[in-house]
C-alpha positions in Angstrom: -4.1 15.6 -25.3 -6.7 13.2 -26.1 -7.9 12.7 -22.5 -10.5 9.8 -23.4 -7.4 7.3 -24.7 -5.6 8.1 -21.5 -8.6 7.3 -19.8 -9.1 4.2 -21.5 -5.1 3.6 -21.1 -5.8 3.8 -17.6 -8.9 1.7 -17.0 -6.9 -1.1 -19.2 -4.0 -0.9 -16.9 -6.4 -1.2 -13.7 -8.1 -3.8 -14.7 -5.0 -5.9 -15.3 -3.2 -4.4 -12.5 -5.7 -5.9 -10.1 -5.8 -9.3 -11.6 -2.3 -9.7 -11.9 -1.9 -8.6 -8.0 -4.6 -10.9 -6.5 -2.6 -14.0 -8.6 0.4 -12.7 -7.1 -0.9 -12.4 -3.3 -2.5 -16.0 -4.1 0.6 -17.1 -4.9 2.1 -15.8 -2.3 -0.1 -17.7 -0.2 0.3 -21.1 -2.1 4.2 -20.6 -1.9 4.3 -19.9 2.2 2.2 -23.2 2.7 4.5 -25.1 1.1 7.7 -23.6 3.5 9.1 -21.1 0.9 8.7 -18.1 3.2 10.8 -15.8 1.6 8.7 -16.4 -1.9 5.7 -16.4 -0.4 6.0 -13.1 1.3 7.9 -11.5 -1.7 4.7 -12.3 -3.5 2.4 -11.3 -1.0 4.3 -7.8 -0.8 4.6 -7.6 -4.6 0.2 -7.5 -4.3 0.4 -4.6 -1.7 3.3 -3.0 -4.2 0.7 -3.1 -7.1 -2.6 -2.3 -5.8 -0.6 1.1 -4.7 0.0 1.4 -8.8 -4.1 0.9 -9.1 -4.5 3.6 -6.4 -2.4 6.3 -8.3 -3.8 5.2 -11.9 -7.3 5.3 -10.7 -6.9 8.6 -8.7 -5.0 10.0 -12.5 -8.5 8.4 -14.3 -10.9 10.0 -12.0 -8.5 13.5 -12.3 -9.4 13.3 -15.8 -13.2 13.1 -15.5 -12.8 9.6 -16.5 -15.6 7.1 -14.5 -13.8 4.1 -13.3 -15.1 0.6 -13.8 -15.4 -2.1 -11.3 -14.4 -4.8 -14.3 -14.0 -8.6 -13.7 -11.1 -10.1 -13.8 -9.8 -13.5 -16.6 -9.9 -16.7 -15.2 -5.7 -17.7 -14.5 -4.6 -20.6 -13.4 -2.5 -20.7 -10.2 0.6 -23.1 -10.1 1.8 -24.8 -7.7 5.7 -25.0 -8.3 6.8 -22.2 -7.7 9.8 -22.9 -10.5 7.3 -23.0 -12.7 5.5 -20.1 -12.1 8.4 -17.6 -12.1 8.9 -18.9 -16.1 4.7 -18.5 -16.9 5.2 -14.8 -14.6 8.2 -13.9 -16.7 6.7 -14.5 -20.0 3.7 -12.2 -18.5 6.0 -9.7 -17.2 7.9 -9.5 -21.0 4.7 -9.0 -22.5 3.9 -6.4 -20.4 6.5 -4.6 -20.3 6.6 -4.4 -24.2 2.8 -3.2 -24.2 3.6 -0.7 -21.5 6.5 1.1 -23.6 4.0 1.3 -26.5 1.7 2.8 -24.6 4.2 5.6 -23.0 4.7 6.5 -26.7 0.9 7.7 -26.9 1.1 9.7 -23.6 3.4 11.7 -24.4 1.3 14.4 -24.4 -0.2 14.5 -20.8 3.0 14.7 -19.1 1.1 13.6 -15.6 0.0 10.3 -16.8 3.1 9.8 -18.9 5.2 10.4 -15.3 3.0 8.0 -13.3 3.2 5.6 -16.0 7.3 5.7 -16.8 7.6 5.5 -12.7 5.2 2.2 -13.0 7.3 1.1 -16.0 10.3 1.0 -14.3 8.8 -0.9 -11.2 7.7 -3.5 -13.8 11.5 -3.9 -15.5 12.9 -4.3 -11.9 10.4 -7.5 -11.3 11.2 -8.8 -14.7 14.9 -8.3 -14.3 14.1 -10.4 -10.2 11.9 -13.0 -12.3 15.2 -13.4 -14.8 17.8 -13.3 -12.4 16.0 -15.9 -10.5 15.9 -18.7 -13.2 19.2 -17.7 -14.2 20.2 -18.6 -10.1 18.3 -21.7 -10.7 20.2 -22.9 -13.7 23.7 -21.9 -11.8 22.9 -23.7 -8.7 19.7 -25.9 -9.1 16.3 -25.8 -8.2 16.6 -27.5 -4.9 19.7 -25.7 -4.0 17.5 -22.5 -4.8 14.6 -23.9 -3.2 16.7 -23.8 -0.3 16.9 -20.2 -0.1 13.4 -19.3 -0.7 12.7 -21.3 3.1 
């Protein structure tokens, strides 16, 4: 096992973790003042959801020896309509996903990290398979019909 690339696997994967929840919680937030409840708090949940993910990959890094880094976070850009940011969130979520089965295939030689990280990877596929199923909703019934449902 080459313990430093898990390490570094890790540290990558908490450092975007943590962005990626804060814009989510924010989101959240931006979606409940607008009325859309039910989006707002799925958002707001889907931060607490991931920030347990950073807990477990940063207890795994510090198992290894590893010392974790406090590292900033990218600028992103918040959106308002909520439409709108399910399609940018999707694209996010594919590329993601993609990166995080390439990255199982290196692991597979710490079978600890590997199982934390196939658990995380299919907590990932079920939010890209929500994000899809909710533009495909959209283009069944409309975005203010679907709007609707998110009060």
């Amino acid at each position: 096992m080459d313990k430093q690339k898990t390490i570094e696997a890790l540290q990558f994967f908490i450092t975007g973790l943590t962005e990626g929840a804060i814009v989510h919680k924010l989101q959240g937030q931006i979606f409940k003042s607008q009325g859309f409840n039910k989006l707002g708090d799925k958002y707001i949940d889907h931060f607490s959801e991931e920030m347990g993910w950073v807990e477990k990959f940063v207890e795994r890094l510090l198992d290894l020896g590893g010392e974790l880094k406090a590292e900033g976070a990218k600028a992103r850009d918040l959106i308002a309509d909520p439409v709108d940011y399910i399609k940018a969130d999707l694209k996010i979520q594919e590329a993601g996903v993609e990166l995080l089965y390439k990255c199982m295939a290196t692991l597979t030689d710490d079978p600890t990290t590997y199982s934390i990280m196939k658990d995380y990877l299919a907590d990932e596929e079920e939010d890209l398979y929500w994000s899809q199923g909710a533009l495909e909703m959209i283009d069944k019934i409309g975005v203010q019909n679907w709007l609707f449902t998110q009060v």
